[in-house]
MIKE-526529 format. One line per 3 residues: their letters; for each residue x, y, z of N, C-alpha, C, O. Coordinates in pm, 1 decimal, decimal comma. Layout:
BEGIN
a = X/Y/Z/X/Y/Z/X/Y/Z/X/Y/Z; ...;
This chain:
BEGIN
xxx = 872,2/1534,9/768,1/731,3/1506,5/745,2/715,0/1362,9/696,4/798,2/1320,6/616,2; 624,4/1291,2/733,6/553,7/1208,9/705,8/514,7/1112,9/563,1/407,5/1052,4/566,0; 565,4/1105,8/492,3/495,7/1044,7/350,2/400,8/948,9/391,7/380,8/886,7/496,0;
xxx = 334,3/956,4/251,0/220,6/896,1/284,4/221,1/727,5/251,9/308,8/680,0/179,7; 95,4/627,7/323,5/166,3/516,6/239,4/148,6/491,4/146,1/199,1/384,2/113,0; 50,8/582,6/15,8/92,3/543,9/-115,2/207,3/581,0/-151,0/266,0/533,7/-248,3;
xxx = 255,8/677,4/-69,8/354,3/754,9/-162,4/514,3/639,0/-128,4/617,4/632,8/-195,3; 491,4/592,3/-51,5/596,1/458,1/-13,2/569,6/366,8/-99,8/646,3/359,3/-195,7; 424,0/246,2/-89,7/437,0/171,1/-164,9/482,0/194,9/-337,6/539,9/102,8/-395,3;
xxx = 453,1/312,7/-404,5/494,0/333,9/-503,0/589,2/309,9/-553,3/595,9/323,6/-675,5; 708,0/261,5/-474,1/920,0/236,7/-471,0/870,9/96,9/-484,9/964,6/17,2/-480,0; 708,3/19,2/-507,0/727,0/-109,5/-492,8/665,6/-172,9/-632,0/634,3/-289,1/-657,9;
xxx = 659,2/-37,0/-722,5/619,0/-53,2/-854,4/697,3/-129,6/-940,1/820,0/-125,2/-948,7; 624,1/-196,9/-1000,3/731,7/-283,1/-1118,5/665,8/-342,8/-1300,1/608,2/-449,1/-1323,2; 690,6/-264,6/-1371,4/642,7/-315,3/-1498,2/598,7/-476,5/-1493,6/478,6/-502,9/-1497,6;
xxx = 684,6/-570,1/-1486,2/687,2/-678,1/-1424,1/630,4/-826,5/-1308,9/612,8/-946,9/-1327,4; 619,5/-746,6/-1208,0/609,1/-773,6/-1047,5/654,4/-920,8/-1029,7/603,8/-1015,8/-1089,4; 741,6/-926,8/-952,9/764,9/-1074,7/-934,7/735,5/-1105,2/-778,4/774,2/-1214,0/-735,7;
xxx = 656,5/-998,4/-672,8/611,2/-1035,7/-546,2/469,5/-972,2/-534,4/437,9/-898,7/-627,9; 387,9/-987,6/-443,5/279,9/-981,4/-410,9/275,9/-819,2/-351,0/176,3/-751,1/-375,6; 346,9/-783,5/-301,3/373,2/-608,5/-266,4/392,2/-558,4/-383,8/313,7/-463,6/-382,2;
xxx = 444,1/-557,3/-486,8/488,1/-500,6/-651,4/370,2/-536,3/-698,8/334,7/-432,5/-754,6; 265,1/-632,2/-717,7/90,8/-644,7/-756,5/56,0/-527,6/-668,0/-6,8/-426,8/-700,6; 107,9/-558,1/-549,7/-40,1/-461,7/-475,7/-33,9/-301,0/-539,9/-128,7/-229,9/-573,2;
xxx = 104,9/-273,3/-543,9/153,2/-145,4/-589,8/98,5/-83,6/-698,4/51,3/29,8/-707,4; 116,0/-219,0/-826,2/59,1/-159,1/-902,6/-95,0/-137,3/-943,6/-153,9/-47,4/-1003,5; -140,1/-277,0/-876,6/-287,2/-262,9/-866,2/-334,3/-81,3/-795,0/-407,0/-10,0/-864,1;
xxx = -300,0/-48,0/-705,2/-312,5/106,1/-592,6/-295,3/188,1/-744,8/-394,1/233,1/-802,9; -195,0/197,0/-784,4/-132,6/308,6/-888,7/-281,2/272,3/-959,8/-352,0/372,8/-965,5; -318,3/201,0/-992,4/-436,3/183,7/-1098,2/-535,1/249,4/-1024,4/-578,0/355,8/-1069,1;
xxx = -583,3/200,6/-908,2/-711,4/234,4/-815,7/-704,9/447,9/-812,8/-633,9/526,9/-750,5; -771,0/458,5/-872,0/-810,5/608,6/-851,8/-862,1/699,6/-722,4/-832,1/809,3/-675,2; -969,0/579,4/-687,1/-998,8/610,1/-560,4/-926,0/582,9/-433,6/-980,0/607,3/-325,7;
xxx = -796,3/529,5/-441,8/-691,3/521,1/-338,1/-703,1/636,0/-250,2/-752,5/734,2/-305,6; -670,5/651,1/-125,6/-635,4/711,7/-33,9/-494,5/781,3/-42,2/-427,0/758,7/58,3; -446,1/843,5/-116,6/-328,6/868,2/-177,7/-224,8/952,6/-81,9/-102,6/957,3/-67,4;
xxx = -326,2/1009,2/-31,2/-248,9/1088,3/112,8/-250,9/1044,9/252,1/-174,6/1095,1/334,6; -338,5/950,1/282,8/-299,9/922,0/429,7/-160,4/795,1/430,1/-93,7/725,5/353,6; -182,3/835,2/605,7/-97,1/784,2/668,2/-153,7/655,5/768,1/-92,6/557,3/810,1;
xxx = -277,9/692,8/785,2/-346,0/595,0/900,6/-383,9/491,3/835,3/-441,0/478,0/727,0; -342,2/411,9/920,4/-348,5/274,4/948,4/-525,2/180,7/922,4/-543,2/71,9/867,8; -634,3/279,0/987,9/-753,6/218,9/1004,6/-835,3/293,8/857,8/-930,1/237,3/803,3;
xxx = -792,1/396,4/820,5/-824,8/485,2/705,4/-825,0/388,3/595,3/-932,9/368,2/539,5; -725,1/327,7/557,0/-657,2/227,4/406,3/-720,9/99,6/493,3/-831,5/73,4/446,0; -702,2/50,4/555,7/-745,7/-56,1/598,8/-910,0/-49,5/531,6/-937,2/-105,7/425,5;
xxx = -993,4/14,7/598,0/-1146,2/28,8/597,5/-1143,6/67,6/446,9/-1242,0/20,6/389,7; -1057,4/142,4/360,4/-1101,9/121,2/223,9/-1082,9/20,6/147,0/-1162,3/-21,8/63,1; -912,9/-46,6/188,3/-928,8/-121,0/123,1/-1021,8/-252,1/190,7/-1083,7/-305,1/98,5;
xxx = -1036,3/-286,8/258,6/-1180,5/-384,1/276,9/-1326,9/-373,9/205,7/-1398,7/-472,9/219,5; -1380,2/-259,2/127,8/-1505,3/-195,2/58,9/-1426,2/-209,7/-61,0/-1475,3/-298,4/-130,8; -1299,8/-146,5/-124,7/-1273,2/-144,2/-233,9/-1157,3/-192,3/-285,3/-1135,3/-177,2/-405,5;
xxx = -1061,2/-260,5/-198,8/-988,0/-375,1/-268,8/-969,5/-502,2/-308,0/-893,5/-582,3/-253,4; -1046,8/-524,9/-414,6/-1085,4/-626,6/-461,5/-944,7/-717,7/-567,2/-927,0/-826,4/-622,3; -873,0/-588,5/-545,4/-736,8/-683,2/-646,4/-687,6/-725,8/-524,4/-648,7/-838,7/-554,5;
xxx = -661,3/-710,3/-397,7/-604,5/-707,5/-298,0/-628,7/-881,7/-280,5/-731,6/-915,8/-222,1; -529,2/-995,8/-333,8/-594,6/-1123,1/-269,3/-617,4/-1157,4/-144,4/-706,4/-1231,2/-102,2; -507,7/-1084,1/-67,0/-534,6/-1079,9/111,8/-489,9/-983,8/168,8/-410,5/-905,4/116,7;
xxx = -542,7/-973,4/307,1/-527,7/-842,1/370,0/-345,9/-836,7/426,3/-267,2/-746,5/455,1; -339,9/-1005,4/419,7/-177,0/-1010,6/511,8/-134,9/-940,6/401,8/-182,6/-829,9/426,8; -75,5/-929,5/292,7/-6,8/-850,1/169,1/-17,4/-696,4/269,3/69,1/-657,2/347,6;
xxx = -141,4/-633,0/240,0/-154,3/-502,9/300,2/-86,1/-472,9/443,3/-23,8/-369,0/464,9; -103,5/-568,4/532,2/-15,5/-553,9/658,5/121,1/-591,5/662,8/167,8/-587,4/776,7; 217,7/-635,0/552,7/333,6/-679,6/509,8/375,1/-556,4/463,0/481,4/-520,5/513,5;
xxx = 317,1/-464,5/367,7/331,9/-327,0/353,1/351,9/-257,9/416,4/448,3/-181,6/410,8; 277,7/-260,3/488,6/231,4/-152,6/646,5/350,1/-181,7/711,8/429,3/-91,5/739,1; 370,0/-290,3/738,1/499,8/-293,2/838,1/601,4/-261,4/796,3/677,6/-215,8/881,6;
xxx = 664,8/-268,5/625,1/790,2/-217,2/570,6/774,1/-58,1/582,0/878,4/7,2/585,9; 649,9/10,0/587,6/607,6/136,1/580,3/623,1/196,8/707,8/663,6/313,0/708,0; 596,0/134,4/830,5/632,0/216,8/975,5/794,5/145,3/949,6/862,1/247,1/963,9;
xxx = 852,6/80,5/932,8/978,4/45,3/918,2/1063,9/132,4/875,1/1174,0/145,4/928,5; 1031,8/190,4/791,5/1093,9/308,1/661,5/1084,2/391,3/730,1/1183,2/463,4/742,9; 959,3/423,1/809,1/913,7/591,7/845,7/973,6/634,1/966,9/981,7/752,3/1000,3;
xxx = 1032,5/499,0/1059,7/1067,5/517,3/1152,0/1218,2/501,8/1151,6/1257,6/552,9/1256,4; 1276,3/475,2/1112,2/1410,9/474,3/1051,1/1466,8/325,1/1118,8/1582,8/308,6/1156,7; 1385,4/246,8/1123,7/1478,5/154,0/1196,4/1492,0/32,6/1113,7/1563,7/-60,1/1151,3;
């Protein structure tokens, strides 16, 4: 099965953060209203555009996305 991509970016949590994926992470862990269970691509996209405002750019979110079909797909 499938994890979701919060449930991925979460491995990118860091007390700390010394990259822009480890912000985004923890910024999400904060966001309540996250999408916590999907998987789609246009779902997180379209929220986070209305409600990610910690998000400084969308490339961060698609830098994710791609380590995330990366992971999911085993390659």
């Amino acid at each position: 099965m499938r994890k979701s991509f919060y449930h991925f970016l979460m491995k990118y949590r860091h007390p700390q953060p010394k990259d822009s994926i480890s912000h985004f992470a923890n910024d999400a862990f904060m966001d309540h209203s996250f999408p916590k269970y999907s998987d789609d691509y246009y779902e997180i996209t379209s929220y986070l555009e209305l409600n990610g405002h910690y998000l400084q750019s969308m490339s961060i979110f698609d830098e994710a996305w791609q380590l995330y079909t990366m992971s999911e797909n085993n390659i």
